[in-house]
C-alpha positions, -999 to +999 in steps of 0.1 A: -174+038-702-144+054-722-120+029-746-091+031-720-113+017-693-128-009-712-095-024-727-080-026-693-113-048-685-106-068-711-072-073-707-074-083-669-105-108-681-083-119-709-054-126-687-074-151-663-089-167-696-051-171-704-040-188-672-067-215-678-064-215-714-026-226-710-035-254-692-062-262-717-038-265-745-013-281-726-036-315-716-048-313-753-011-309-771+005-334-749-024-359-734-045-353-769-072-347-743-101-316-748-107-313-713-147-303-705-145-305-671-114-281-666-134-249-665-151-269-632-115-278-617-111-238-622-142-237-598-131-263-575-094-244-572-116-213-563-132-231-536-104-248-519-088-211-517-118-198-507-121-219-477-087-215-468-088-179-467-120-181-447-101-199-419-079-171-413-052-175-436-041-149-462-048-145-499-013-158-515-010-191-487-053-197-499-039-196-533-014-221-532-034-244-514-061-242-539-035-250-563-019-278-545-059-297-538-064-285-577-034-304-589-043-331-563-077-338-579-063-336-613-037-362-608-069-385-590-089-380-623-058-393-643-047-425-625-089-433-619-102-420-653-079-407-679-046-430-679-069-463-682-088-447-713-052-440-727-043-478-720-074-492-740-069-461-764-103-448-759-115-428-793-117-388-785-153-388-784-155-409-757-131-389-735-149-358-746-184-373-733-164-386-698-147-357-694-186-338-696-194-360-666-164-355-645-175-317-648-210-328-638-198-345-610-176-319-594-203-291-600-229-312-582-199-321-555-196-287-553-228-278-550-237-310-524-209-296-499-211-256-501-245-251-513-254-224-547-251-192-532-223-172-539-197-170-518-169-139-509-131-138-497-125-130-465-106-098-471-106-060-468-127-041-495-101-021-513-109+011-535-096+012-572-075+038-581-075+062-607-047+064-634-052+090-662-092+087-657-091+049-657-102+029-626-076+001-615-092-019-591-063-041-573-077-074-582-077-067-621-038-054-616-036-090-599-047-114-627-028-094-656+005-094-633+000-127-626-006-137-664+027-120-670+045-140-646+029-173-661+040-162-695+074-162-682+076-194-657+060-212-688+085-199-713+112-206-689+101-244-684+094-249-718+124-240-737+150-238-714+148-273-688+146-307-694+111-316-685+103-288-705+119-303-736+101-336-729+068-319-732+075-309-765+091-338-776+057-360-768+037-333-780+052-338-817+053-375-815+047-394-783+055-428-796+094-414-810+094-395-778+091-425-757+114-450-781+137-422-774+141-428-741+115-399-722+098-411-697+062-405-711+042-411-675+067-387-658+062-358-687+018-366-681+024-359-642+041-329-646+017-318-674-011-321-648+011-303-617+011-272-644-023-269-658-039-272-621-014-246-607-025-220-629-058-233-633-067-231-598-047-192-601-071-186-625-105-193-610-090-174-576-085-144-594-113-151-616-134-150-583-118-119-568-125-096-604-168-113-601-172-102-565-174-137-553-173-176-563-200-197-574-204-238-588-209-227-622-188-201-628-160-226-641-182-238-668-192-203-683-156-198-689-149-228-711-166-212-740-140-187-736-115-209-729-120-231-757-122-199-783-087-189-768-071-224-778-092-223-812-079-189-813-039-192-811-035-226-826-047-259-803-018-270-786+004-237-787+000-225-752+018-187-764-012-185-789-035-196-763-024-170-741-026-147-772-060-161-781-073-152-746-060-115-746-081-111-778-111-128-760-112-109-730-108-075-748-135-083-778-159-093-747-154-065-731-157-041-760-195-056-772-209-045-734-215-009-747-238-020-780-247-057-770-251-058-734-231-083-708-254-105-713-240-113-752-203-120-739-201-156-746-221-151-778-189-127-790-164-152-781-182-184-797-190-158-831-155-156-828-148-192-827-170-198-855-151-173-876-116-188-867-127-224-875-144-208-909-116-191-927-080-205-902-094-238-881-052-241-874-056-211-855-037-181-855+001-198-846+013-230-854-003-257-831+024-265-814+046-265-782 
């Protein structure tokens, strides 16, 4: 496989690392939350679109309803889990070890209703075309485009309206933000309504570039994901998004002397290396 080939790969990889990533940072900047269980709400936003586009409708309306029951089940896990820890200000080791069960428990939910076998979109196979010698397959054109689009939207939100400003506010200091006047609850809602829109985006796409969706493929990806926010600075989604570019291209360009089979190991040596000589990461940590 020839250079060109391999960074577009990487780059499409990288780009649905990035969608997820963003939200990663985002519930750890703003709720001070690392999030184990969101590469399994990347799964379950796979599977709601999956079973919408399995009973008949197309590929962008399955999408948005796997984001919609994605956000959904995030906002359930905050007003039945994560807002009562926040009220008896629960240390971050114990929201690390519940947040490891609620991805237990949607895996095994997962797995209880649709069983382990893999399952495929209900949609036309389409053959990749070739640009200058390099193959681009439709669904890797997908995830970067939509990547680009995220970077955008998010840049958008985030400097130029006023929820978008409230973030950032109560990621720098949530206690000033709030004596201030921001409505803190309003600022966590809308902080879960974005990370499980392009969370669930993600795992779609994530599941059209695999061949198919299956319960655990959520939870290989948080390595990844994690390295990313390590990566570009924890709290910074623009370094996240950064982080997961380098990710997805240094992944793809061990294959040819380690093997697939060594992807997460390149991403976690990666990690390692970060935390070893920057553990700020790469950008400030900030919104």
């Amino acid at each position: 496989m020839d250079l060109a080939q391999i960074l577009f790969n990487g780059l499409a990889i990288g780009s649905v690392i990035a969608l997820a990533a963003v939200g990663l940072t985002l519930s750890y900047g703003i709720l001070r939350l690392s999030n184990f269980a969101h590469g399994d709400f990347m799964t379950l936003g796979a599977y709601i679109t999956w079973l919408a586009n399995i009973n008949g409708l197309n590929l962008w309306l399955s999408i948005i309803l796997g984001a919609g029951g994605t956000v959904i089940a995030m906002l359930v896990s905050e007003y039945l889990i994560w807002k009562p820890m926040r009220d008896r200000r629960a240390s971050s080791t114990t929201l690390i070890i519940i947040s490891i069960g609620l991805a237990l428990f949607i895996r095994n939910g997962i797995l209880f209703i649709w069983g382990g076998s893999n399952q495929r979109y209900d949609l036309p196979v389409m053959a990749a075309m070739d640009l200058l010698g390099v193959k681009v397959a439709f669904d890797r054109v997908l995830a970067i485009t939509m990547a680009i689009i995220a970077i955008i939207v998010l840049h958008f939100l985030l400097q130029k309206t006023k929820i978008g400003k409230a973030m950032r506010a109560v990621a720098d200091n949530v206690d000033l933000a709030r004596v201030s006047g921001i409505n803190v609850e309003w600022v966590v809602l809308w902080t879960w309504i974005i990370t499980g829109v392009l969370t669930a985006i993600g795992g779609a796409i994530f599941g059209l570039i695999v061949g198919g969706i299956r319960p655990n493929m959520g939870w290989f990806l948080i390595l990844p994901m994690f390295a990313s926010v390590i990566l570009g600075g924890i709290g910074n989604p623009y370094g996240a998004i950064a982080g997961a570019l380098v990710i997805g291209v240094a992944q793809e360009l061990s294959v040819p002397w380690l093997g697939s089979d060594y992807k997460l190991g390149v991403a976690l040596l990666i990690m390692i290396v970060i935390l070893l000589v920057r553990p700020q990461g790469l950008f400030r940590g900030t919104i």
